[in-house]
N, C-alpha and C positions, 0 to 999 in steps of 0.2 A: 330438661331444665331450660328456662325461657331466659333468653339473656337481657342483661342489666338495663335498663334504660340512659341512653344516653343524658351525657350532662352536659346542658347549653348555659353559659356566662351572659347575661342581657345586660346594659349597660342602659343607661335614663330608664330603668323598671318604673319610677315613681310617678313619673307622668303619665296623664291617660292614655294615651297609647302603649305604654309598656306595662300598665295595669292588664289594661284586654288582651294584650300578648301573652302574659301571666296567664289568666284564666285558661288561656287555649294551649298554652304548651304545655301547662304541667302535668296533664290530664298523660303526657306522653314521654315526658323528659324532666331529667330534675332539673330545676331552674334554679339559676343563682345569681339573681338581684345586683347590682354595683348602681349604684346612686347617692351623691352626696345630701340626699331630702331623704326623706323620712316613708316608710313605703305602709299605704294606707289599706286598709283590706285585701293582703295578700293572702293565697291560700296558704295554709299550716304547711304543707310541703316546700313552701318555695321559702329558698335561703334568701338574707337580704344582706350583702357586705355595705356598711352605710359610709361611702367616702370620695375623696372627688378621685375622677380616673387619672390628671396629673401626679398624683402627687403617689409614692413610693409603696404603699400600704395597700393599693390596688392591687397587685401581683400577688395578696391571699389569697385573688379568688382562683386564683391558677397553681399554684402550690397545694393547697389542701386537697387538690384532687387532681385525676386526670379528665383535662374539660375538651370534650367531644368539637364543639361548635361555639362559634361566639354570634350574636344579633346586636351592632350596634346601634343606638337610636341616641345616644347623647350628644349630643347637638340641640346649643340653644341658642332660638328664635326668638331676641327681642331686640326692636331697632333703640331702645332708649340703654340698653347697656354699654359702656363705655367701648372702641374698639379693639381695646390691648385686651380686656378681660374677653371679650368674646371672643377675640383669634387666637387667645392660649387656649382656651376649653374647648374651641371646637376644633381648632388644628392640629395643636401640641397633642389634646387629649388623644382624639383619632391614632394619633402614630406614635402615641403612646402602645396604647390600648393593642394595635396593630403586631407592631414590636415584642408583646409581650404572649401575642399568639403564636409568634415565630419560635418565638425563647421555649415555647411549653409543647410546644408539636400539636397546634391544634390544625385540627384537618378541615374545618369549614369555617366559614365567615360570611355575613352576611350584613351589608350597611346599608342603611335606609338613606338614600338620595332623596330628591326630590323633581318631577319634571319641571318645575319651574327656571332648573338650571339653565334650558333654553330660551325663558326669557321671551316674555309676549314683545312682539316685533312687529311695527307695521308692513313688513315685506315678508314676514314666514308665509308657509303655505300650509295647508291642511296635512294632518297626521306625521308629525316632525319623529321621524325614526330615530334608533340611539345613537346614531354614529352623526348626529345634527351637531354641530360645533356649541359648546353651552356661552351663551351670549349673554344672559341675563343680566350680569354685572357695568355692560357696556350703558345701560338706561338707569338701574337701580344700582349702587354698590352695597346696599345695606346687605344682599345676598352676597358677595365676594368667598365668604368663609364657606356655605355652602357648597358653592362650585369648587374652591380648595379641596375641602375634604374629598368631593365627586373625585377629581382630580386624581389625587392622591390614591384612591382606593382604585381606578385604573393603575393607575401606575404600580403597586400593591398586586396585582395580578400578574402584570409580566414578572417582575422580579422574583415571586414565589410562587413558580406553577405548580408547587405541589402542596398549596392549598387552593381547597376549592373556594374561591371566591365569588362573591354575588351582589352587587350593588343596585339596589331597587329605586325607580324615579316612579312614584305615585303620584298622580293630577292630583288637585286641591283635596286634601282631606277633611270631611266636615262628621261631623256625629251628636249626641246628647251631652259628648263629654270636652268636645273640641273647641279651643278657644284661641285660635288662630286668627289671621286675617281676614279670610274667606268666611267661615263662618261667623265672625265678629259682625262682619258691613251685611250679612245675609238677615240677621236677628235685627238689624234695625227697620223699625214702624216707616221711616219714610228713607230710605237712601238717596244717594245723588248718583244719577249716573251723568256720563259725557252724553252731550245732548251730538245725535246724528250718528253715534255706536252704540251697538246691539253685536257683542262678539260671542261666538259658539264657545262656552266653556265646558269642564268636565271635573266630575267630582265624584269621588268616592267615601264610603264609609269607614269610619276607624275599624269597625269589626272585620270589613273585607280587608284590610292591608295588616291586619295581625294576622289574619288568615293566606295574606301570599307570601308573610313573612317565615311564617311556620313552612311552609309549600318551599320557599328555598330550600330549607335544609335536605328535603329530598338527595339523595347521591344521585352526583353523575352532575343535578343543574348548576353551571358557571357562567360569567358575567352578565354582561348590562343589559336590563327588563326594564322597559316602561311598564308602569300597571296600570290600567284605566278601567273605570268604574264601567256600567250599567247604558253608559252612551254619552253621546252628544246633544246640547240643546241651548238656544239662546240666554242672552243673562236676560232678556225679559221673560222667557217663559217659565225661567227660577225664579224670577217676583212676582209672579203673579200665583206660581203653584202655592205660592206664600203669602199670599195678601198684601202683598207691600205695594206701596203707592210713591212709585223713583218719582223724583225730582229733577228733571234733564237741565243741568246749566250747562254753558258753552264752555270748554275747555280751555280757554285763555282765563276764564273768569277761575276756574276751581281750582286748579293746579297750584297757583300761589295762593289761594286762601286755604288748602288744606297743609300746604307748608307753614303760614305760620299760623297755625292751630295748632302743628303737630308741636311746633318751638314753643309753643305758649302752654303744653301739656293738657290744652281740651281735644283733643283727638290721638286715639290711638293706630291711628288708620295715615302712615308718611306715604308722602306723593308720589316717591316713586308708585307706589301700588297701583294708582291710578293707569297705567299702564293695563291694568289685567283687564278692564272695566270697557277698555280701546281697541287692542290688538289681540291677535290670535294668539293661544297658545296651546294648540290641539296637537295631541300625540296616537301615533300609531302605538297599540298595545300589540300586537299580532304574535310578537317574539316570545312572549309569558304564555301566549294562550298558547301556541304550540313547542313551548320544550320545557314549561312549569305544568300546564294543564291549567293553566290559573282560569277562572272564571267568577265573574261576582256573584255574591248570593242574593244582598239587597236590589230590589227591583229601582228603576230611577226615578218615582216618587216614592218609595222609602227612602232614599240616599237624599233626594232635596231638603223631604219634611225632616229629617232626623236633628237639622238645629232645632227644631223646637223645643227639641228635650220630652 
């Protein structure tokens, strides 16, 4: 008799990322959805519990069953939400969500970080290892909650070493379905970049980082993975794989006019970010590739072209 498939809790299932996470776990685990949105071509097998992770009624999805694994991905990314509502949902929620792994004996976890934590710096140096101090916050604060949670899910590992825990930092992720930063300023006809920078970025597919999120749950793999895509390559040689025609003005000039565009709500794109566009922020993957096996599937002009949709 073939034993039961394990059952993994995914938390932000409703967003395209935890859509494509869907598609690929179910195939192998029963999946059970937590999202307080509405969850849009799920397969028939996957459970959806529709509710926010703060609040009391989340702990169904751990009662009704015994739940193998948790994939947290709920964490939201918008700089125009107020900051109290977004440090409740992404901090509160987290150790919520966390706490109630402990309460129920689940034996794996798995949080989606981000390498941005480290935070493009004009003094980093090439391929920033895990143990790099996460700075990001020091130039941008709009990431603070990020680095929190980061934070937090360290700290989440020492105090319970007997779950196995996994905290994943993936470089920019872009794809058909990703509506990020990165791929936001990538889809536009004419971008601006800092006129005298041309920084080596890295970016990965949504499909690859459901797939090294699936790849954690493997037993035995624990703590902190960079993932990084397909390679390394200038942000000009990603505009031009794309036909975009940047616009270099001088960085005294742009920095305050993308501040108050971003106040004035014609721009989605806040000045911190301008930082990406300047300084390095390249990570060493080597850790995933030898104790996950992780490797990407999309080649690095599938991973660039894939904003096109």
């Amino acid at each position: 008799m073939s034993a039961a498939p394990p059952t993994v809790v995914v938390t932000g299932i409703s967003g395209n990322l935890g859509r494509a996470l869907a598609k690929q776990l179910h195939v192998e685990a029963r999946v059970v959805g937590v999202d307080r949105r509405p969850l849009r071509d799920r397969p028939r097998d996957v459970e959806h519990l529709q509710v926010d992770v703060r609040k009391a009624r989340v702990e169904e999805a751990f009662r009704r069953r015994q739940v193998d694994a948790l994939i947290h991905l709920g964490i939201m990314h918008d700089p125009r939400m107020p900051f109290t509502e977004a440090h409740s949902f992404n901090v509160l929620g987290t150790r919520k969500i966390l706490d109630l792994c402990v309460r129920h004996g689940v034996r794996k976890v798995v949080v989606l970080s981000s390498a941005n934590v480290y935070g493009p710096r004009p003094d980093n140096s090439n391929f920033l290892a895990e143990e790099t101090p996460l700075m990001a916050a020091d130039r941008f604060s709009d990431v603070r909650d990020l680095i929190e949670v980061d934070m937090y899910a360290q700290s989440f590992v020492w105090r319970h070493p007997e779950v196995e825990t996994v905290i994943l930092r993936p470089v920019n992720i872009v794809g058909p379905t990703v509506r990020n930063a990165p791929s936001n300023y990538l889809r536009l006809a004419r971008p601006l970049t800092v006129m005298g920078f041309d920084p080596m970025i890295q970016l990965i597919h949504e499909e690859d980082v459901a797939r090294a999120l699936v790849l954690a749950l493997r037993p035995g793999v624990r703590g902190v993975f960079n993932v990084t895509g397909p390679g390394e390559v200038p942000l000009s040689a990603v505009l031009r794989e794309l036909g975009r025609s940047a616009i270099p003005v001088p960085q005294q000039l742009l920095r305050p006019a993308l501040r108050r565009l971003f106040r004035a709500g014609l721009s989605s794109f806040p000045a911190g970010e301008l930082d990406h566009l300047q300084y390095l922020c390249v990570v060493d993957g080597t850790r995933a590739v030898r104790e996950m096996g992780w490797s990407p599937r999309f080649t690095l002009r599938e991973t660039i072209r894939s904003v096109l949709g």
